[in-house]
N, C-alpha and C positions, 0 to 999 in steps of 0.2 A: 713288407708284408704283401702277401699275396691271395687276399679271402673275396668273396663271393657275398659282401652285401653290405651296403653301406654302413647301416647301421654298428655292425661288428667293427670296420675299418675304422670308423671313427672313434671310437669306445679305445680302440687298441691305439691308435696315435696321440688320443688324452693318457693313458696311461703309461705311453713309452715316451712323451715328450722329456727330453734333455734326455734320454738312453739312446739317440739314434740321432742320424744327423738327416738323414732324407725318408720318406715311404712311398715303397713302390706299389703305383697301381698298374696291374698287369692285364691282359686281356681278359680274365675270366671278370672282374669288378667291370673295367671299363665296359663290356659287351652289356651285363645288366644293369649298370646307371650310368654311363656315357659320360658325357660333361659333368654333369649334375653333380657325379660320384666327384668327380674333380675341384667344382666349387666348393661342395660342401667338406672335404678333407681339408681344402687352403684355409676356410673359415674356421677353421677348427687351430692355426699356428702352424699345419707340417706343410713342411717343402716337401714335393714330388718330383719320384722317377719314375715318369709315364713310359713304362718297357712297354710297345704295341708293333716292335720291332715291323714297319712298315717297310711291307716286299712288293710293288708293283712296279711298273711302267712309271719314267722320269714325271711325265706328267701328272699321272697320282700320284705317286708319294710325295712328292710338291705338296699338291693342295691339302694334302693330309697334315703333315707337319708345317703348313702355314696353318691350318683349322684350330689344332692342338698346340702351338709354342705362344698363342697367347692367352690360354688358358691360364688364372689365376695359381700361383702358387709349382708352375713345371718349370724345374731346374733343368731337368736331363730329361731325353728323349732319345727315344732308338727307332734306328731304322739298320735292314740286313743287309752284311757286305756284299752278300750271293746274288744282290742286285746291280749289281755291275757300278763301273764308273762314273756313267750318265748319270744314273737315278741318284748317288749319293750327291754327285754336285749338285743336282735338284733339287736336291734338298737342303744343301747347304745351303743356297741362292735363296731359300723359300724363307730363311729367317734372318737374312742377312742384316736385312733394312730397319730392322727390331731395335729397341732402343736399350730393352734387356733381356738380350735373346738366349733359349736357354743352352744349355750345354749341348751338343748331338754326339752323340754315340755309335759304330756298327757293330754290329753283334758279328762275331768272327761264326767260330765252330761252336754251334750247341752243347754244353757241359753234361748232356744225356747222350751225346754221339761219341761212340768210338772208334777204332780203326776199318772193325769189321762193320759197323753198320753204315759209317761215310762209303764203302766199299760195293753196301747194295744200293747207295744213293746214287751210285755214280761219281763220286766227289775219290778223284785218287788222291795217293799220301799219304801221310801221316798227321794226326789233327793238328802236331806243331808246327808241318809246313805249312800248312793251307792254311793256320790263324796266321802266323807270319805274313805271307804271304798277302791275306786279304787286309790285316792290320794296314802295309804297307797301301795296301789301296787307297783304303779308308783316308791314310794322311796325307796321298797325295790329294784325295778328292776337297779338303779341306775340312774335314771334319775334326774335332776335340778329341777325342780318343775313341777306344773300343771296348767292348764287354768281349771278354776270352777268362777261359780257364786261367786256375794259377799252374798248370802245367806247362802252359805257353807264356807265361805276362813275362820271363825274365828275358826269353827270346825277344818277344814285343819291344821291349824296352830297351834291348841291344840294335835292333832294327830302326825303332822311329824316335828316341831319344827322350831326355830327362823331363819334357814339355807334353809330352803324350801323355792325354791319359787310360790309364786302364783298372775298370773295373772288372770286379771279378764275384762271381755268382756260383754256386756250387759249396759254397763254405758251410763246413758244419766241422764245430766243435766235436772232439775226440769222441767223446759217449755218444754225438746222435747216428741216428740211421743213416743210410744212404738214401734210401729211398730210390729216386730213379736216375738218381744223377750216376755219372759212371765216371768222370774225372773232375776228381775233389781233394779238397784241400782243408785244413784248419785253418783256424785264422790268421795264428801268429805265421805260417808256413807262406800265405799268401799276400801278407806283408813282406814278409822277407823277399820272396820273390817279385815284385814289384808295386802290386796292387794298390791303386790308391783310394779306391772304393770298395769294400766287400757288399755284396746283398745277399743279405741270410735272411731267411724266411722261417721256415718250420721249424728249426730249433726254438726260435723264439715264439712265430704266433699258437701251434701247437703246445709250447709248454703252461705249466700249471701255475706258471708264475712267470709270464713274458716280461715284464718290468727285469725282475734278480736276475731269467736268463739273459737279456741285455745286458743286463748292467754286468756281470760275470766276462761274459765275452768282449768287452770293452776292455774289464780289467784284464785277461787274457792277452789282447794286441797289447795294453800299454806295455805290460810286463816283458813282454818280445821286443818290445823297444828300447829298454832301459839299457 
């Protein structure tokens, strides 16, 4: 989930508890309740994916992801490939010593960028090479896996192997919108292709019934997997 005030986050992880396996709080929650938002979701039973994809200088993104991995109840946490090698081992280095440190993630190519807008970023290529590519970074730098499209996770997972892991954001079941994602996938599609985490957001917190559409789209992977 991806909503904008505690009170609602909380409400929606009592109600999807055992339909989901993690909830993510993302920059727009974490900027209006910070930690707090943090505590108060872990007291509530859900494990978190704190996405704050942290893009600075080796030395802050250090202290950022030493600030936040011992935040009550963060599984996985991101920081961006596009920050080079330094910063990711920074980061690695920043929770090493942890006793149960959570998972770190690099976010490859944005699942809203495409050829043509990596193209006015300056980022040449094609989003496949450049996730590839940065994935590979990522694993050298000693990080857990990456957040990439399921356009790229099957290349990923030919590149950095069966221990990599890669989630994948963008997923929306057949009938939703796009909205503003540009390279997207179903679920079952992005299992197939590698994925060992999907985070889907709006099909579920926007629908009229986020519990059944959970629970729907659960049944949907299992069914792709039989």
């Amino acid at each position: 989930m991806d909503v904008d005030r505690l009170g609602h986050a909380v409400a929606l992880a009592r109600r999807l508890r055992g339909a989901a396996a993690l909830f993510k709080i993302g920059s727009q929650l974490f900027t209006a309740e910070g930690p707090r938002g943090v505590r108060s979701l872990a007291k509530s039973g859900a494990g978190i994916f704190l996405d704050l994809k942290f893009h600075d200088i080796p030395n802050t993104v250090a202290g950022g992801v030493s600030a936040v991995a011992e935040l009550p109840g963060v599984r996985m946490l991101t920081i961006h490939t596009l920050g080079g090698l330094a910063m990711m081992r920074a980061a690695r280095k920043a929770v090493a010593g942890l006793r149960k440190r959570p998972i770190l993630l690099g976010v490859t190519i944005l699942t809203s960028m495409d050829r043509a807008e990596m193209r006015r970023t300056g980022i040449s290529g094609t989003p496949a090479k450049r996730a590839v590519a940065l994935a590979s970074l990522a694993k050298r730098a000693g990080l857990d896996g990456v957040v990439a499209s399921a356009h790229e996770a099957q290349a990923i997972r030919r590149a950095c192997g069966p221990k990599f892991l890669i989630v994948v954001p963008g997923v929306r079941p057949t009938s939703s919108a796009l909205n503003d994602q540009s390279r997207v996938a179903t679920p079952s599609a992005a299992i197939r292709a590698g994925a060992n985490y999907l985070v889907i957001g709006r099909p579920i917190t926007e629908a009229a019934n986020p519990r059944v559409a959970a629970l729907a789209i659960a049944e949907e992977i299992a069914h792709s997997t039989r």
